[in-house]
N, C-alpha and C positions, 0 to 999 in steps of 0.2 A: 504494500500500500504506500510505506512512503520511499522514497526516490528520488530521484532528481528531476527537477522541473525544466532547467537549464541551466548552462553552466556556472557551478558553484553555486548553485540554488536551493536548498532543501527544502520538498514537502511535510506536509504534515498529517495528511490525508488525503481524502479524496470526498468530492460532493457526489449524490446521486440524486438526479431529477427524472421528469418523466421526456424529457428529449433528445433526442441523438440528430436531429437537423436542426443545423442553422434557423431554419427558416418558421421553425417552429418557437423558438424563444423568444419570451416575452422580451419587451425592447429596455423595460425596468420592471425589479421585481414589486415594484409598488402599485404598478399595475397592472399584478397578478397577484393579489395577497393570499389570496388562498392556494394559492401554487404549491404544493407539498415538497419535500425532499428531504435527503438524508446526509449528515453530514458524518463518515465516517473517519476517526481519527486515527491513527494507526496506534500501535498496543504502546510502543516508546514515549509515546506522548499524553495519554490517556490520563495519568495523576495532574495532569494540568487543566484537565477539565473541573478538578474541584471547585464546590461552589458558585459553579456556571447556573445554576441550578435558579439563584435570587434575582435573574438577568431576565429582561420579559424581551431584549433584540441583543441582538449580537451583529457584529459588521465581520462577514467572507472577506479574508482577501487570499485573492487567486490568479493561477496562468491561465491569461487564452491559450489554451492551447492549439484551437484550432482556426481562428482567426483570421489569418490570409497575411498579407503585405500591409504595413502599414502606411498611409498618404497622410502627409500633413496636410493639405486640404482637399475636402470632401464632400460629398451631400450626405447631410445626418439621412437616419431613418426617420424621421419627422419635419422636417422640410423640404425645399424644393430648390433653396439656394445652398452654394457652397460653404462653408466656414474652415477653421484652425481647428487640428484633429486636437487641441488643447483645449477648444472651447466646445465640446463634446463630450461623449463617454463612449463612443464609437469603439469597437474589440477591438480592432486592427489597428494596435500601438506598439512605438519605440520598445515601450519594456516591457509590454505583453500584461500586464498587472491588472487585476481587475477588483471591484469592488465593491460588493450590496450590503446593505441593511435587510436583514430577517431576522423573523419572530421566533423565538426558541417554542416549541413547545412540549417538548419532553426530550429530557435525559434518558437514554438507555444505555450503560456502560459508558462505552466507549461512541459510542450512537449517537446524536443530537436529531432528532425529527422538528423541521425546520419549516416554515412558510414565506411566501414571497423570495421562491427563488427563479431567478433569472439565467440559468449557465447551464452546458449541455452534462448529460449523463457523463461522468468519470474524469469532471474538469479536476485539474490536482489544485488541493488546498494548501496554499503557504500561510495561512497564519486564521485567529480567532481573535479578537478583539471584544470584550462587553461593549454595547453602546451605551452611551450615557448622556441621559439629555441633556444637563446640563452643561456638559461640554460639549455634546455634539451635535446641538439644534442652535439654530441661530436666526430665532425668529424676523429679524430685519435683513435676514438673504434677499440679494437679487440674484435671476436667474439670465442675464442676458436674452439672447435671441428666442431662447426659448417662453419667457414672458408672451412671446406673441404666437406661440404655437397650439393648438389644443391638445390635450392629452389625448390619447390613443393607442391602435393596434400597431404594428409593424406595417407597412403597407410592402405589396409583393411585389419581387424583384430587386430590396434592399439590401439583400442580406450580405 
């Protein structure tokens, strides 16, 4: 389970969802909250999930692993014009790093069954984070470009 993700990289598990195409994943796990999956941690790591337990989110972070080339500039999945693959969350990046917010909702060992996930079946897990609102909400966020987009599906042929 865990391995190397790239060079000089170490996992730490592995996430399990219900997709294996691109094309199938939600664009953010936020919306898909009810998105199911399973966050498996490998056995070496596992006492580190102590007291994950009092966490109602926890923030993935993870390798695209399957992502493609990265373009600094692109058409997101939710518009129609180009922008800076920095002002996005588009997969296809520099350092491959990915990153959602999910809902814990049961501990099983080594197991986390997890909601609002966003990432294909057997992405490798580099790291678990608690989320914590008060460090990691920031109620007077601006969203750029995205302010003027409406929330939505992936639309087809973006992937």
């Amino acid at each position: 389970m865990s391995g190397r993700a790239a060079a000089g990289e170490r996992t730490v598990g592995v996430i399990r969802t219900p997709w294996t195409e691109v094309r199938e994943v939600p664009v953010q796990g936020a919306m898909a909250p009810d998105a199911e999956g399973v966050v498996e941690v490998a056995r070496q790591y596992a006492p580190g999930l102590k007291d994950i337990e009092g966490f109602s989110h926890l923030i993935l972070l993870y390798r695209f692993h399957r992502a493609g080339r990265a373009e600094l500039v692109r058409r997101p999945f939710l518009d129609d014009d180009e922008h800076g693959l920095f002002a996005m969350r588009h997969p296809a990046r520099p350092g491959g790093i990915g990153l959602t917010v999910v809902r814990l909702v049961a501990r099983e060992g080594a197991r986390l069954r997890v909601r609002g996930v966003d990432m294909l079946d057997g992405t490798p897990l580099l790291d678990i984070k608690p989320y914590v609102a008060r460090w990691d909400a920031f109620p007077d966020a601006r969203a750029g470009w995205l302010e003027q987009r409406p929330d939505g599906a992936k639309p087809g042929g973006r992937e």
